[in-house]
mmCIF file of the N, C-alpha and C atoms, coordinates in Angstrom:
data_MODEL
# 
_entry.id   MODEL 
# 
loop_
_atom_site.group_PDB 
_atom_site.id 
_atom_site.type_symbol 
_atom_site.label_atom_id 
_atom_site.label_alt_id 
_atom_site.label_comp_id 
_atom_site.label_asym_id 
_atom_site.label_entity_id 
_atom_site.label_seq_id 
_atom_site.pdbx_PDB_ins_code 
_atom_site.Cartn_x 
_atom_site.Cartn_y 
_atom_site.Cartn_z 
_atom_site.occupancy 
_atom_site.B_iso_or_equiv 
_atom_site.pdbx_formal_charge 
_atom_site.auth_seq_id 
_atom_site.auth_comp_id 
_atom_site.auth_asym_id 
_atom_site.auth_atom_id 
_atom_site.pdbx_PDB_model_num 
ATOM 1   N N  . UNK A 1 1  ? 157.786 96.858  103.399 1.00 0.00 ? 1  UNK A N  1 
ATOM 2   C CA . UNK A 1 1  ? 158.829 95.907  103.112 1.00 0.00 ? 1  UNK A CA 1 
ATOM 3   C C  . UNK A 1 1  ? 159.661 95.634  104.353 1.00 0.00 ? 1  UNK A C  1 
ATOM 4   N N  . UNK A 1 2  ? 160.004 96.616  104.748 1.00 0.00 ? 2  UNK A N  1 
ATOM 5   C CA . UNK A 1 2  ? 160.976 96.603  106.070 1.00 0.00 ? 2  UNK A CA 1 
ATOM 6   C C  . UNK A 1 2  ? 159.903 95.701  107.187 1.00 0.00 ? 2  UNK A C  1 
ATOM 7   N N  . UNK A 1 3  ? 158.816 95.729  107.617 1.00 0.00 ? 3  UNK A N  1 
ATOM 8   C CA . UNK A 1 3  ? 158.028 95.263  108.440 1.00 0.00 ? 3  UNK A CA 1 
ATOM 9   C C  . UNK A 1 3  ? 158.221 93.772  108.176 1.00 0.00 ? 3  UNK A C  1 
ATOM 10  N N  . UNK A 1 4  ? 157.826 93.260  107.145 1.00 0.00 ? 4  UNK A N  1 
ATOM 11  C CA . UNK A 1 4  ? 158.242 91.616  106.456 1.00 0.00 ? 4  UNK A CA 1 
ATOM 12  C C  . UNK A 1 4  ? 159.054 91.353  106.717 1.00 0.00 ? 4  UNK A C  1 
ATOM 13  N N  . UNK A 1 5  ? 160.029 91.883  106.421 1.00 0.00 ? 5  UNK A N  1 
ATOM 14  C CA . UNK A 1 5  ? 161.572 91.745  106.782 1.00 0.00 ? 5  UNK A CA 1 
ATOM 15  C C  . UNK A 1 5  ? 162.083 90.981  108.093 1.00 0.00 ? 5  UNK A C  1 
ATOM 16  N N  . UNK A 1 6  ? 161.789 92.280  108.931 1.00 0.00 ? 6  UNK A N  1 
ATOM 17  C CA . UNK A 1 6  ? 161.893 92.151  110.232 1.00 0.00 ? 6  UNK A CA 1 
ATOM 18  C C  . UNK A 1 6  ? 160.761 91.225  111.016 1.00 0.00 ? 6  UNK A C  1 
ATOM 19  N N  . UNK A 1 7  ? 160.161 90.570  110.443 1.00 0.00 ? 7  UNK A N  1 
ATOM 20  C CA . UNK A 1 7  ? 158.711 89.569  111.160 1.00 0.00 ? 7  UNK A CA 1 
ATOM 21  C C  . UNK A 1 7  ? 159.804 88.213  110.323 1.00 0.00 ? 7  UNK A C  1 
ATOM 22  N N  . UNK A 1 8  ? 160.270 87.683  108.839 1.00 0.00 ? 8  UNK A N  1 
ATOM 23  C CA . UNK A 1 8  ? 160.757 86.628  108.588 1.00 0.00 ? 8  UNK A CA 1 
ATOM 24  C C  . UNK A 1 8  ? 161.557 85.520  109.151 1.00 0.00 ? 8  UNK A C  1 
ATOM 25  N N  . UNK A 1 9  ? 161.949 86.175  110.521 1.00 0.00 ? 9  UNK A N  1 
ATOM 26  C CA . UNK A 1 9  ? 162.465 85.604  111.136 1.00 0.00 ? 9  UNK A CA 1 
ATOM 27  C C  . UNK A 1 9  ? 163.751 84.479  110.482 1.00 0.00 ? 9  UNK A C  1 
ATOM 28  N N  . UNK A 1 10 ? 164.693 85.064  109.286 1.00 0.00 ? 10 UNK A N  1 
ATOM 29  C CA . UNK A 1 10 ? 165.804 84.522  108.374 1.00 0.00 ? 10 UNK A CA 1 
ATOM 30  C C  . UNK A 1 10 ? 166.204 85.564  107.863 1.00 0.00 ? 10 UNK A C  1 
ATOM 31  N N  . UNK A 1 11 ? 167.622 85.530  107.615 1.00 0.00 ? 11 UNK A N  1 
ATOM 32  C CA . UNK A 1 11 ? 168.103 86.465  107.040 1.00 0.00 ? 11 UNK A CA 1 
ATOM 33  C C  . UNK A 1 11 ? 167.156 86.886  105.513 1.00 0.00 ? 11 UNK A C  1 
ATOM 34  N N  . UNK A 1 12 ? 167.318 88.304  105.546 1.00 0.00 ? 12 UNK A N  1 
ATOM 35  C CA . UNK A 1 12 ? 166.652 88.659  104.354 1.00 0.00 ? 12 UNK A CA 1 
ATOM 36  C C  . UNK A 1 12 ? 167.906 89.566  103.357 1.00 0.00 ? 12 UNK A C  1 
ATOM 37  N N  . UNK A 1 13 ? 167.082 90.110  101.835 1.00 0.00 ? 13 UNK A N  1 
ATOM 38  C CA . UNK A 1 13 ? 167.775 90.958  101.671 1.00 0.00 ? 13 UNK A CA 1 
ATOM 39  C C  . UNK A 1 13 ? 166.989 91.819  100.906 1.00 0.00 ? 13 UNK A C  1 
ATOM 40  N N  . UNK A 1 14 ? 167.215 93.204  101.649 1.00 0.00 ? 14 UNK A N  1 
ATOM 41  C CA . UNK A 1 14 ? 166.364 94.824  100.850 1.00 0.00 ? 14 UNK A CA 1 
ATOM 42  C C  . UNK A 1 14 ? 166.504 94.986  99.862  1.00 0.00 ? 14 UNK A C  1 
ATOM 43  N N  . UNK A 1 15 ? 166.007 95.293  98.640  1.00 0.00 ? 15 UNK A N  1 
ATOM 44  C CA . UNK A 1 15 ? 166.053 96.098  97.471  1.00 0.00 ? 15 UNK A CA 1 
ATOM 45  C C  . UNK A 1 15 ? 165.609 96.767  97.369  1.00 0.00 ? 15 UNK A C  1 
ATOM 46  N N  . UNK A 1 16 ? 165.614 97.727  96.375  1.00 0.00 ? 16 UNK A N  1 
ATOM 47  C CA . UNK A 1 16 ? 165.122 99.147  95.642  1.00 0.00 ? 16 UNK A CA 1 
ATOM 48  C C  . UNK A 1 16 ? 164.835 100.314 97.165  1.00 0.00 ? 16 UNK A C  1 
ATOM 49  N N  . UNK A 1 17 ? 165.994 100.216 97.929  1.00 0.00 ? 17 UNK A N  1 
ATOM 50  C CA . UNK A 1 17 ? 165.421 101.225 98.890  1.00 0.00 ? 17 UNK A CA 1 
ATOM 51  C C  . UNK A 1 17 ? 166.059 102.290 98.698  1.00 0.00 ? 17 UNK A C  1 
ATOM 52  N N  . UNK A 1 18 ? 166.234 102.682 97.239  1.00 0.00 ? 18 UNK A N  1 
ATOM 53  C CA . UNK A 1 18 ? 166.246 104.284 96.849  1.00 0.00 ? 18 UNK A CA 1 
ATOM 54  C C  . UNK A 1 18 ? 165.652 104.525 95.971  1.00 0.00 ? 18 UNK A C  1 
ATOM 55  N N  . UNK A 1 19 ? 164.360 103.666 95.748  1.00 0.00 ? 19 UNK A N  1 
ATOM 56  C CA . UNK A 1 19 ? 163.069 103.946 95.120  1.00 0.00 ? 19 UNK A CA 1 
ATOM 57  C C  . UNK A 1 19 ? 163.604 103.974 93.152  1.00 0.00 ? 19 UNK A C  1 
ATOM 58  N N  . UNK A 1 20 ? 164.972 103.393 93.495  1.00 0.00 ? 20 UNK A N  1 
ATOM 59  C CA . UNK A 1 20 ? 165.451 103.269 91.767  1.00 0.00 ? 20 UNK A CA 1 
ATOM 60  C C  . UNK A 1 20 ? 165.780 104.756 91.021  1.00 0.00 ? 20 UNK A C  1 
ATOM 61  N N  . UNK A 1 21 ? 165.874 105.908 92.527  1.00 0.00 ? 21 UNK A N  1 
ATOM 62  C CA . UNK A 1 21 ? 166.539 107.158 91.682  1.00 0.00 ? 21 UNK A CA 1 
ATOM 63  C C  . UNK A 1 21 ? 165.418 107.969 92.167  1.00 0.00 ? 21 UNK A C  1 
ATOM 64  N N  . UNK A 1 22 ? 164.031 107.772 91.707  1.00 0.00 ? 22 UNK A N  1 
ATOM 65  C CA . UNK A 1 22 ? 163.159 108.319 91.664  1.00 0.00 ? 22 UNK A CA 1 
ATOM 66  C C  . UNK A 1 22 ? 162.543 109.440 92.647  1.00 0.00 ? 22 UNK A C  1 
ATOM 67  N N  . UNK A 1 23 ? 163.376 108.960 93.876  1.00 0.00 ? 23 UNK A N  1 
ATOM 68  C CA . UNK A 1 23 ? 162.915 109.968 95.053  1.00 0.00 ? 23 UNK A CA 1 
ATOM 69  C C  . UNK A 1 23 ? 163.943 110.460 95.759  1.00 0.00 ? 23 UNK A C  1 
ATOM 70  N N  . UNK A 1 24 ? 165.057 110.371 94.872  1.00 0.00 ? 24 UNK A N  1 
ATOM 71  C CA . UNK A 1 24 ? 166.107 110.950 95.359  1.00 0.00 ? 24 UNK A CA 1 
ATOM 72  C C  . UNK A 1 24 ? 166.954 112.011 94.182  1.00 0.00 ? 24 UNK A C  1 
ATOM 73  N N  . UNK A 1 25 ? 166.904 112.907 94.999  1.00 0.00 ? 25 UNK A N  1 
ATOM 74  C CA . UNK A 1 25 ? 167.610 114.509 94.227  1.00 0.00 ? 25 UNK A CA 1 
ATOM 75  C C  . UNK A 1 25 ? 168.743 114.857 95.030  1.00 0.00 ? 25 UNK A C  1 
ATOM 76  N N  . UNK A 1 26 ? 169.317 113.970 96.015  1.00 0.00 ? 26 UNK A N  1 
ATOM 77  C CA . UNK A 1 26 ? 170.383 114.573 96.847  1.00 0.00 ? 26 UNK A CA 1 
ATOM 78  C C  . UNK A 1 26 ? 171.713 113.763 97.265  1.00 0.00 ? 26 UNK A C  1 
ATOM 79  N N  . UNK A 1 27 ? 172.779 113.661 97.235  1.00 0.00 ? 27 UNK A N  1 
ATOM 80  C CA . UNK A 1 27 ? 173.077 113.033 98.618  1.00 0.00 ? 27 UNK A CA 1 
ATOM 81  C C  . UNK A 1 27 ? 172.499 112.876 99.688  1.00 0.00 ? 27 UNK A C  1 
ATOM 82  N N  . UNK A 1 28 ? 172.228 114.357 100.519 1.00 0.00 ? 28 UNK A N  1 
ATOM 83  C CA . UNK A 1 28 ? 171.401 113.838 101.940 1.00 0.00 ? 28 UNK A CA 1 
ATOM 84  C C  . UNK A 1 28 ? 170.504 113.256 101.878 1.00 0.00 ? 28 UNK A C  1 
ATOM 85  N N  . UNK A 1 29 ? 169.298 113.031 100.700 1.00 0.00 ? 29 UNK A N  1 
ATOM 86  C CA . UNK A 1 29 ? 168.490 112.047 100.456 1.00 0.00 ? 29 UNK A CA 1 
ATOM 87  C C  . UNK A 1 29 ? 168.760 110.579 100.353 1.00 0.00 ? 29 UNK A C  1 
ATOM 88  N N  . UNK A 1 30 ? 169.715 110.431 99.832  1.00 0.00 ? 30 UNK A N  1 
ATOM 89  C CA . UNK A 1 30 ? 170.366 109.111 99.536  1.00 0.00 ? 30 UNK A CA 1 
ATOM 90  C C  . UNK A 1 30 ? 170.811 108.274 101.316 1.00 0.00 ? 30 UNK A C  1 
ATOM 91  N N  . UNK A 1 31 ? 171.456 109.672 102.081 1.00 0.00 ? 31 UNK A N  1 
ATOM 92  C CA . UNK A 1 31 ? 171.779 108.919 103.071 1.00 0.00 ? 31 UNK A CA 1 
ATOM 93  C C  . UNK A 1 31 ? 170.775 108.732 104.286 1.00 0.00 ? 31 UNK A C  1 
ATOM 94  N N  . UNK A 1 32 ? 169.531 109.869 104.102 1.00 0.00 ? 32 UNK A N  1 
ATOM 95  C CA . UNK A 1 32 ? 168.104 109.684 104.682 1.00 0.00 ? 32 UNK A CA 1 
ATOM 96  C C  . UNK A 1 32 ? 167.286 108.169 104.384 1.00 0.00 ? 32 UNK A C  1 
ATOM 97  N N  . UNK A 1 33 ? 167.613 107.673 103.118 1.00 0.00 ? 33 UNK A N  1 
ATOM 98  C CA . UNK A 1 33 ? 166.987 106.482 102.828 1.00 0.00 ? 33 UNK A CA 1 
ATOM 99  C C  . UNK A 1 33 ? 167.767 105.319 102.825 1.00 0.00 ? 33 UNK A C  1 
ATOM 100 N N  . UNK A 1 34 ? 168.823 105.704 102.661 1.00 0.00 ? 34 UNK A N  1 
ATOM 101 C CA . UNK A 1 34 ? 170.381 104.275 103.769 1.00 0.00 ? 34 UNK A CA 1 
ATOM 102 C C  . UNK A 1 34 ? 170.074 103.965 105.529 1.00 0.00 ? 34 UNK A C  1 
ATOM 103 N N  . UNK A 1 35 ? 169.823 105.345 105.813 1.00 0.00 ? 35 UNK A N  1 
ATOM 104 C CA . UNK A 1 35 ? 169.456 105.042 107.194 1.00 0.00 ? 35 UNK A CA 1 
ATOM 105 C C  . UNK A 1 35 ? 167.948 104.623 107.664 1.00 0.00 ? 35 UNK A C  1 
ATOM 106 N N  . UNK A 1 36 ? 167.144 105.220 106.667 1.00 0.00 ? 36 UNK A N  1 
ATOM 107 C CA . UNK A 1 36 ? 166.146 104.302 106.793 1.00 0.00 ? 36 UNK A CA 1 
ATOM 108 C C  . UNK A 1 36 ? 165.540 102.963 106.917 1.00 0.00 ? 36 UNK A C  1 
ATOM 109 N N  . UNK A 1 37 ? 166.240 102.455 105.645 1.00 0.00 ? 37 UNK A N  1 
ATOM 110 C CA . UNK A 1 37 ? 166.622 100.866 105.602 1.00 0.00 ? 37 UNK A CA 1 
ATOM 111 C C  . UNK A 1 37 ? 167.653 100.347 106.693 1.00 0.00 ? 37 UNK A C  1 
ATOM 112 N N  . UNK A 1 38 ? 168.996 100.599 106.692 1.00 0.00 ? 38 UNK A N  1 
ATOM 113 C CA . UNK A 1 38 ? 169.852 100.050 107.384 1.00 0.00 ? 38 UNK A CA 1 
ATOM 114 C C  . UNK A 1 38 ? 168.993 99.895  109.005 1.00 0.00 ? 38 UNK A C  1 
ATOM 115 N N  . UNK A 1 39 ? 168.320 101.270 109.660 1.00 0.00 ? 39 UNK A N  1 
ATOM 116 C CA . UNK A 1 39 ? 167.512 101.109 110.781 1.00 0.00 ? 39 UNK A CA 1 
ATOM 117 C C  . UNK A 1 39 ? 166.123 100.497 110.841 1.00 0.00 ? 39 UNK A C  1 
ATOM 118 N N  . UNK A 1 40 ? 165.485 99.886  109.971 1.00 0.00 ? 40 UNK A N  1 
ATOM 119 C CA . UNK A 1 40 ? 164.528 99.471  109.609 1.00 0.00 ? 40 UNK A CA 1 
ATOM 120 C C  . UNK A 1 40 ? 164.631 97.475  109.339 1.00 0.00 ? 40 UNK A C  1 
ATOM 121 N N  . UNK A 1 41 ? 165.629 97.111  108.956 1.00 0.00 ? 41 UNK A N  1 
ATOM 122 C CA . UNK A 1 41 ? 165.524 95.684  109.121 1.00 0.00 ? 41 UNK A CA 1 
ATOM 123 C C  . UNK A 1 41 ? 166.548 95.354  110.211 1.00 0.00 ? 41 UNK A C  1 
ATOM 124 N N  . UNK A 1 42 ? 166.739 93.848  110.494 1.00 0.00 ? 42 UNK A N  1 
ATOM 125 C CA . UNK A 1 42 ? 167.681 93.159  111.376 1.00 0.00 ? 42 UNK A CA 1 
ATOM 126 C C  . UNK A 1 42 ? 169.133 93.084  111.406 1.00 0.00 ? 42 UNK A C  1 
ATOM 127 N N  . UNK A 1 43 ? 170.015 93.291  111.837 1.00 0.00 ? 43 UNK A N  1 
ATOM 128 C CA . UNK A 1 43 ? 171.385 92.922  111.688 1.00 0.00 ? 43 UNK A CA 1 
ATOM 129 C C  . UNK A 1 43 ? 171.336 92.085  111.082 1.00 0.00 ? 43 UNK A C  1 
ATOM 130 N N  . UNK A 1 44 ? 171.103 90.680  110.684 1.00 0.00 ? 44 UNK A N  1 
ATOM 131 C CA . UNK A 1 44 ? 171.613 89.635  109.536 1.00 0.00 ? 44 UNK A CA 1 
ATOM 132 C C  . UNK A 1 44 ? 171.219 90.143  108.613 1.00 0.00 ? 44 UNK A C  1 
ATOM 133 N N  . UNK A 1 45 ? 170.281 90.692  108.049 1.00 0.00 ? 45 UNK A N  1 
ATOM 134 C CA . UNK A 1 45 ? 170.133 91.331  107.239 1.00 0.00 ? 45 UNK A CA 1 
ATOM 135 C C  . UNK A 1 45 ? 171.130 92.091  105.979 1.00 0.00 ? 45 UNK A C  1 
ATOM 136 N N  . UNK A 1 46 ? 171.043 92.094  105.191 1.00 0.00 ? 46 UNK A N  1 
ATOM 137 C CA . UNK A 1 46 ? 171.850 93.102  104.205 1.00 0.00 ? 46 UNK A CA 1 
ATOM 138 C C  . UNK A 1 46 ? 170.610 93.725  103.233 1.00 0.00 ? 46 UNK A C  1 
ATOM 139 N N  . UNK A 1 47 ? 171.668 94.894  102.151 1.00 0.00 ? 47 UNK A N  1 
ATOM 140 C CA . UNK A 1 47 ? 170.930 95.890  101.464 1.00 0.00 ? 47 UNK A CA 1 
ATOM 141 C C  . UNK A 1 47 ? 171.421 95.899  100.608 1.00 0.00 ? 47 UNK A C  1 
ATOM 142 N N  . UNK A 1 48 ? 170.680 95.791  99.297  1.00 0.00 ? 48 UNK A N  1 
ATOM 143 C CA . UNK A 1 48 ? 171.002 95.914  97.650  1.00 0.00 ? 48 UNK A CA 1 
ATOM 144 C C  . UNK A 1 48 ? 171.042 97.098  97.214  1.00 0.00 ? 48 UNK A C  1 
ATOM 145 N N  . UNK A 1 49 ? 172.088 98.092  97.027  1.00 0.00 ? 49 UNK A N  1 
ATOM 146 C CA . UNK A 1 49 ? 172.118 98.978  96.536  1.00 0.00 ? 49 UNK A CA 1 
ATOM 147 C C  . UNK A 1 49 ? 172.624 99.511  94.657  1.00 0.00 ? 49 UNK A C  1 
ATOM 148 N N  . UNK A 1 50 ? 171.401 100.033 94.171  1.00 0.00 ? 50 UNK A N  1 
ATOM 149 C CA . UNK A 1 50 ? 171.676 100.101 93.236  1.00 0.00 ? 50 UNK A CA 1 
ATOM 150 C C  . UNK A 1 50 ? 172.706 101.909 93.073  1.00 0.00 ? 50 UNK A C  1 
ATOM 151 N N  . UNK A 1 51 ? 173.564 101.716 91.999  1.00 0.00 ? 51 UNK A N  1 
ATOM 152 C CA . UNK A 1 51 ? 174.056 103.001 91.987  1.00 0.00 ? 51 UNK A CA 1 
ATOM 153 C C  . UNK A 1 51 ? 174.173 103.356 90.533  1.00 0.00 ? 51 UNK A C  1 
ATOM 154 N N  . UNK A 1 52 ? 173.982 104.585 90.537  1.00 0.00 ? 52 UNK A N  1 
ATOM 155 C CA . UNK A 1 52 ? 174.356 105.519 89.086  1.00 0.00 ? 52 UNK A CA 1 
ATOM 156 C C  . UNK A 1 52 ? 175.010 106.510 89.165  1.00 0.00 ? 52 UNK A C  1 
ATOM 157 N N  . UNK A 1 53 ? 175.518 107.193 88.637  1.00 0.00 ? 53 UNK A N  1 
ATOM 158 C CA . UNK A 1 53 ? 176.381 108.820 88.307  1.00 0.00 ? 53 UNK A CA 1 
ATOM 159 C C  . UNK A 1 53 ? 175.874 109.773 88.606  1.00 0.00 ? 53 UNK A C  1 
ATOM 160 N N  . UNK A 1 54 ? 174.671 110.316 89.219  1.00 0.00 ? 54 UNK A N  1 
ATOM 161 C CA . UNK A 1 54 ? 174.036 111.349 89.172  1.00 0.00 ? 54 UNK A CA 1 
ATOM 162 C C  . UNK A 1 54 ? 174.950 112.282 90.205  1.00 0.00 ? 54 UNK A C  1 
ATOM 163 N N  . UNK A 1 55 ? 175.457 111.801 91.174  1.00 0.00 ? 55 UNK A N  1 
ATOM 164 C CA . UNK A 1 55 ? 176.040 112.367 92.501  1.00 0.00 ? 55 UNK A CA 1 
ATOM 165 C C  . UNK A 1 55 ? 177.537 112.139 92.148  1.00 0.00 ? 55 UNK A C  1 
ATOM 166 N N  . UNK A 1 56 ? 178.871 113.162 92.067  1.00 0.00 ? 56 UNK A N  1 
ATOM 167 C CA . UNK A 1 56 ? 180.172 112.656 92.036  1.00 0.00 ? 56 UNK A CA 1 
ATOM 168 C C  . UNK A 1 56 ? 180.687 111.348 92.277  1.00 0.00 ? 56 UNK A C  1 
ATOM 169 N N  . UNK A 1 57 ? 180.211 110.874 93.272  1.00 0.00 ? 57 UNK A N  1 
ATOM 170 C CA . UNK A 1 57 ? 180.965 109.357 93.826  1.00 0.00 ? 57 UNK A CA 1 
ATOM 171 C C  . UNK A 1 57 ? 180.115 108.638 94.334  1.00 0.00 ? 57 UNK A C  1 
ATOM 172 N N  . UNK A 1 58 ? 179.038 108.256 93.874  1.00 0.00 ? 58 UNK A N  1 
ATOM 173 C CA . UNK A 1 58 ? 178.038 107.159 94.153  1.00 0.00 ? 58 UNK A CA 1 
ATOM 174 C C  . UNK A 1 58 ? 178.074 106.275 95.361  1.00 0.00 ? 58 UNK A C  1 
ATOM 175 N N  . UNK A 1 59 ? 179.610 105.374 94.892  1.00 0.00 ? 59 UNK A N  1 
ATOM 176 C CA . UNK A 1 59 ? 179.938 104.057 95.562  1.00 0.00 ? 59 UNK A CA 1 
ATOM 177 C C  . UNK A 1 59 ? 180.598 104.691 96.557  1.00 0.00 ? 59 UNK A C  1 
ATOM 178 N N  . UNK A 1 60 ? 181.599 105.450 96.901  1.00 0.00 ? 60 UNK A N  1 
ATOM 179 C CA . UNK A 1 60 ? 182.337 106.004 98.073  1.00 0.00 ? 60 UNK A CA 1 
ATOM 180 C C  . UNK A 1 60 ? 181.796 106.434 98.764  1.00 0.00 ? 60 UNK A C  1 
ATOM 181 N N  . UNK A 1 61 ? 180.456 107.831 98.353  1.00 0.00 ? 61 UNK A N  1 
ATOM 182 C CA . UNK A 1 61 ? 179.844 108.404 99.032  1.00 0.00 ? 61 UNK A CA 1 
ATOM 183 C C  . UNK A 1 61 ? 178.880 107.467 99.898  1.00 0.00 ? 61 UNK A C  1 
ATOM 184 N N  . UNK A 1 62 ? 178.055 106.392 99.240  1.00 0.00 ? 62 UNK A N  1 
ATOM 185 C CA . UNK A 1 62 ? 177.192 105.743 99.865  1.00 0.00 ? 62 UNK A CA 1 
ATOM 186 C C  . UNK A 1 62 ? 177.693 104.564 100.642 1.00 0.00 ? 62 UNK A C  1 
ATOM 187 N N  . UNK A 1 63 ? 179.363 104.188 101.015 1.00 0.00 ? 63 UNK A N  1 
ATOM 188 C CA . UNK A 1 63 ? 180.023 103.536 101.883 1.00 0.00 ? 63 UNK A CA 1 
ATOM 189 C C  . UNK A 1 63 ? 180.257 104.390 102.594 1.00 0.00 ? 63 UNK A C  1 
ATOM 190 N N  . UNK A 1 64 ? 180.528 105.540 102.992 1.00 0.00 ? 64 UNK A N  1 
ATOM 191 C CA . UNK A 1 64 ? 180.550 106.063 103.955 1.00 0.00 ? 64 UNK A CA 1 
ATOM 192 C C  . UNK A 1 64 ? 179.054 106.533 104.840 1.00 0.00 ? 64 UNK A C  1 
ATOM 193 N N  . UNK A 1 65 ? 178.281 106.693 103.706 1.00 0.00 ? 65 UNK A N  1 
ATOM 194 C CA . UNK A 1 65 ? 176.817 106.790 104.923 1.00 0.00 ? 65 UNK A CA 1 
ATOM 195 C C  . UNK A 1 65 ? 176.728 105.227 105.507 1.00 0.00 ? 65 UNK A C  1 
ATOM 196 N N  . UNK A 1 66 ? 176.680 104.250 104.989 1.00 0.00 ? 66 UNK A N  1 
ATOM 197 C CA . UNK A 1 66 ? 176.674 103.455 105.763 1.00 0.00 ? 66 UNK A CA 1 
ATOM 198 C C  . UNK A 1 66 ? 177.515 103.235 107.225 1.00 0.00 ? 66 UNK A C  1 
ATOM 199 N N  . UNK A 1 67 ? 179.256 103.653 106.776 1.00 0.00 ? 67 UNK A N  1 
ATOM 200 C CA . UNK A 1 67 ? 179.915 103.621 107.579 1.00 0.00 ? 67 UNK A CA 1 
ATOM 201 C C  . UNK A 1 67 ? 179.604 104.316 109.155 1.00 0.00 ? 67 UNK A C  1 
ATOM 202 N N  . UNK A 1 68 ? 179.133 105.410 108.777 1.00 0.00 ? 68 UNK A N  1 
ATOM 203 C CA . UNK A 1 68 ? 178.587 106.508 109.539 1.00 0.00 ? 68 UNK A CA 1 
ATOM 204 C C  . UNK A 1 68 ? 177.246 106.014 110.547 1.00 0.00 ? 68 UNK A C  1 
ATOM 205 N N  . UNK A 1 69 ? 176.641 105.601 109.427 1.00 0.00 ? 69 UNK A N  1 
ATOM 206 C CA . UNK A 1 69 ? 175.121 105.157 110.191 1.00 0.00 ? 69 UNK A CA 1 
ATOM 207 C C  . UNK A 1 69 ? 174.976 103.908 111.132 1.00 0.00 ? 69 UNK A C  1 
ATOM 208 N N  . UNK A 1 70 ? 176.074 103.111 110.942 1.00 0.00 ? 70 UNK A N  1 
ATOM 209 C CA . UNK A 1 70 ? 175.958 101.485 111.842 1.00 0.00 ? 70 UNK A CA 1 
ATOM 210 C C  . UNK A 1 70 ? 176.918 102.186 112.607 1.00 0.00 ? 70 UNK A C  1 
ATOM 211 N N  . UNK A 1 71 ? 177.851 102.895 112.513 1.00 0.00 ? 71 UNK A N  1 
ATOM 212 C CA . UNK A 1 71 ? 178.414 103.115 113.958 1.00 0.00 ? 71 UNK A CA 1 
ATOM 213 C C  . UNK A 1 71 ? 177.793 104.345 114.921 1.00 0.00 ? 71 UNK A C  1 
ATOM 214 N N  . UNK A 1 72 ? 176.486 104.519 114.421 1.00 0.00 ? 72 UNK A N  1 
ATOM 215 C CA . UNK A 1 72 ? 175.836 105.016 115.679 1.00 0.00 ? 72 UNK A CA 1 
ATOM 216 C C  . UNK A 1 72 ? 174.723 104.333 116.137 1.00 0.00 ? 72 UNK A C  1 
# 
């Protein structure tokens, strides 16, 4: 997906790049596969993130991996 992405030459936008839950048992998993994606397509680019309850703070926690990950 990420390969397409990055060949479309137009802004795109990622989905399901936390496999919809399924391959993720962690936070650090969650932010292993944020940085995956986020480093994997183009700056115009954006990412659809789906979220659920499984982890204390879903939405906070996974704004800060982002936060974290574009500023390196």
């Amino acid at each position: 997906m990420m390969e397409t992405i990055r060949k479309a030459g137009k802004p795109c936008l990622a989905h399901k790049v936390l496999a919809a839950g399924r391959t993720v048992d962690s936070p650090r998993q969650v932010e292993e596969r944020m940085a995956a994606a986020l480093n994997g397509i183009e700056p115009a680019d954006a990412v659809i993130v789906g979220m659920n309850q499984r982890f204390s703070d879903p939405i906070g926690q996974t704004a800060q991996f982002v936060r974290e990950i574009l500023a390196s």
